[in-house]
N, C-alpha and C positions, 0 to 999 in steps of 0.2 A: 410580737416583739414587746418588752418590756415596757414602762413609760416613759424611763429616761433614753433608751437603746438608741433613737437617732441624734439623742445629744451627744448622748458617747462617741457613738459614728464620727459625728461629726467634728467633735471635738478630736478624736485622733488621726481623721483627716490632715485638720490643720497641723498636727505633731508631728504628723509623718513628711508633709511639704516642708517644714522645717528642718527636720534633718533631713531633707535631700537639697536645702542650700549651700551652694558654695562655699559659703562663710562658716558653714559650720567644719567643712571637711577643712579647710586654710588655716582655720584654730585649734584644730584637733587635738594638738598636743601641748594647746595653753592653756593655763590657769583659767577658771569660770571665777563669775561673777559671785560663786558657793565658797566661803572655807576650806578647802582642803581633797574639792572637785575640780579636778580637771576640766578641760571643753569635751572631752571624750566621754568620761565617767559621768558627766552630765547627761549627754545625748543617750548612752546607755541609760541610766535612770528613766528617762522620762520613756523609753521605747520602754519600758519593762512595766510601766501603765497597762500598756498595749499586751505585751507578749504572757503576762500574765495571766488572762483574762480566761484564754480556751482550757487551760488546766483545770483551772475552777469551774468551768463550765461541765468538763466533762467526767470529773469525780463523783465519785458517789454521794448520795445526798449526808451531807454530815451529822455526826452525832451531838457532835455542842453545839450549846442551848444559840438560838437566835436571838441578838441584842437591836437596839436602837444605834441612832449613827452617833447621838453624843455621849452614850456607855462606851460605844466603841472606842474615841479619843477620848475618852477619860482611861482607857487599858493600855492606850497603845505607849508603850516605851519611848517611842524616838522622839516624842512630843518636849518631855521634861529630862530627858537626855542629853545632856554637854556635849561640845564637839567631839568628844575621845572617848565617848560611851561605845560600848560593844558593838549596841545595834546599829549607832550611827556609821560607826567605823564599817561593818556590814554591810551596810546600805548604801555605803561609798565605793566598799570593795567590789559589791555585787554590780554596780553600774560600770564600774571598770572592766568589769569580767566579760559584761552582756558589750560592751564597745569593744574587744579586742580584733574583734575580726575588722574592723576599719569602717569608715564613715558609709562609702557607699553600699555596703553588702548589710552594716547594719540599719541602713533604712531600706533597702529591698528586702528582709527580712519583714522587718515590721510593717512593711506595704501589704505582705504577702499574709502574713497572719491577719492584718486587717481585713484583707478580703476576705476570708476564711470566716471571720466572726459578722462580715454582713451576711451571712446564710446563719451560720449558727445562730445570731440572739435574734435572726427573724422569726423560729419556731422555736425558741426558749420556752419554759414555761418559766412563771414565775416560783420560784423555789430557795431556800436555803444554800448558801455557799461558804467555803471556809477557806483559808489560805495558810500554811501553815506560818507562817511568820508571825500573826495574830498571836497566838494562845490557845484558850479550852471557850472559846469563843465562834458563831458564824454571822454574818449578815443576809439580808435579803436580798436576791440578785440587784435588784434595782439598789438599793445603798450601796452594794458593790460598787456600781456602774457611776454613782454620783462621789466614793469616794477615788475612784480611776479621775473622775474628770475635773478635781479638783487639783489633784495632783498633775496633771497633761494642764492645765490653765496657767498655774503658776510655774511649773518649770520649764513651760516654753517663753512665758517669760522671764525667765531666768536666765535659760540660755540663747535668747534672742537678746537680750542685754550683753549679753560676754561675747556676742562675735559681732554686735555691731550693726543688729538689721531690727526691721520693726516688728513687736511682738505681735504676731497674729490675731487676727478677729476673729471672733468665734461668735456665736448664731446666739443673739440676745437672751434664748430661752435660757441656754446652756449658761451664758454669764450669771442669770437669775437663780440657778438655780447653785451655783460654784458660791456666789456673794452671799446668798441664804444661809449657806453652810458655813462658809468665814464668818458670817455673824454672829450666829447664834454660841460659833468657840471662841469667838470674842467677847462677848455679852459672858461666857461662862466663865473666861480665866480673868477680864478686867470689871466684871458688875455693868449693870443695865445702864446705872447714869453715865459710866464715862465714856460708853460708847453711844447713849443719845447724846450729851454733850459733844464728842467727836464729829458726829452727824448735823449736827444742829447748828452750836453754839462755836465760833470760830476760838473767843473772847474765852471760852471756860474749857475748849478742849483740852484732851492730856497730852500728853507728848508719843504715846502711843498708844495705838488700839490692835494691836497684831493679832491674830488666830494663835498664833504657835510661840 
C-alpha cells in the first residue's frame, strides 16, 4: 500500500459514517453551510473523494508529465475561480448529480466502493495517475491520495456544520498531513510572514490565512 493509503482509508471511513448520519438525510434538501450547495450536493461532493479514486487507479498509466502537489494548485481552476465560474458551477452540478439517488443508497454506494479500494491500494504500486478534470497534467498516487484527503477533511467539516453534528476526528497522522498541505497553499497565496505571524503572534496576525 502506498504511504499515505491508511490515511486515506481512514480518513474516508469517517466520510462515509458521516453520511450515513441521520442528520445528514433530515437536511437533505437544505441549504449547506457552501454558497449555492445544497445538503445533498454537499454529501455528493465529498463521496466523489471517495468514488473517484478506483477509475484512476485502474486507467492506464498516463501520458502527461507528473507534477508536484503545489504545481498542481497552482493549475487547478477552482482555486481562483468565483462562485459562477464554469468549473465551480461543475463541481456543484457534479455533486448534485452523484447525491441524486438519495442519502442512504448514496453512502452504501461509497461504503461499497470503499471496500473495494481497501484491497485495491493494498497491492497498488506506486505509479502516476491522472483525472480528467485536472488538464495535460498527472500526480503520484500518493499526492492523489493526500489531495483526496484534504478534500474528505474539510468538507466533512463542512457538512458536519450544515446539519448540526460534530465534525469528525480523524487519526492525527492524517490531520498532519491535510494541515501540511493547507499550509504550505497558505504560505503560497498569503507570503511566509503572515502566516508565521497568524501562527505565532496573536498581536500582528492577519485577518486571514485561508488555503483557497
Amino acid at each position: 500500500m502506498s504511504g499515505v493509503g491508511p490515511d486515506f482509508l481512514a480518513t474516508s471511513r469517517s466520510a462515509v459514517g458521516l453520511l450515513r448520519d441521520p442528520a445528514v438525510a433530515a437536511a437533505w434538501d437544505s441549504p449547506s453551510a457552501l454558497p449555492e450547495f445544497s445538503v445533498a450536493g454537499l454529501a455528493g461532493h465529498l463521496a466523489y473523494q471517495i468514488l473517484a479514486v478506483p477509475d484512476a487507479l485502474s486507467a492506464p498509466p498516463p501520458n502527461e508529465p507528473v507534477i508536484g502537489l503545489l504545481d498542481h494548485y497552482g493549475r487547478v481552476e477552482w482555486i481562483d475561480g468565483g462562485l459562477d465560474a464554469d468549473i465551480n458551477v461543475r463541481i456543484r452540478d457534479g455533486g448534485a448529480r452523484i447525491a441524486a439517488e438519495g442519502p442512504a443508497a448514496l453512502a452504501a454506494r461509497t461504503a461499497a466502493v470503499l471496500d473495494e479500494l481497501e484491497d485495491s491500494l493494498a497491492t497498488a504500486p506506486e505509479r502516476a495517475v491522472h483525472m480528467p478534470i485536472w488538464g495535460d497534467w498527472s500526480l503520484s498516487l500518493d499526492d492523489l491520495l493526500v489531495t483526496r484527503m484534504m478534500e474528505l477533511a474539510v468538507h466533512s467539516d463542512d457538512l458536519a456544520v450544515s446539519v448540526g453534528v460534530a465534525t469528525p476526528e480523524l487519526p492525527p497522522s492524517a490531520v498532519e498531513t491535510v494541515v501540511s498541505l493547507l499550509s504550505r497553499l497558505a504560505v503560497r497565496r498569503h507570503g511566509p510572514t503572515a502566516v508565521l505571524r497568524a501562527l505565532s503572534r496573536a498581536e500582528r496576525a492577519p485577518s486571514s490565512i485561508t488555503a483557497f
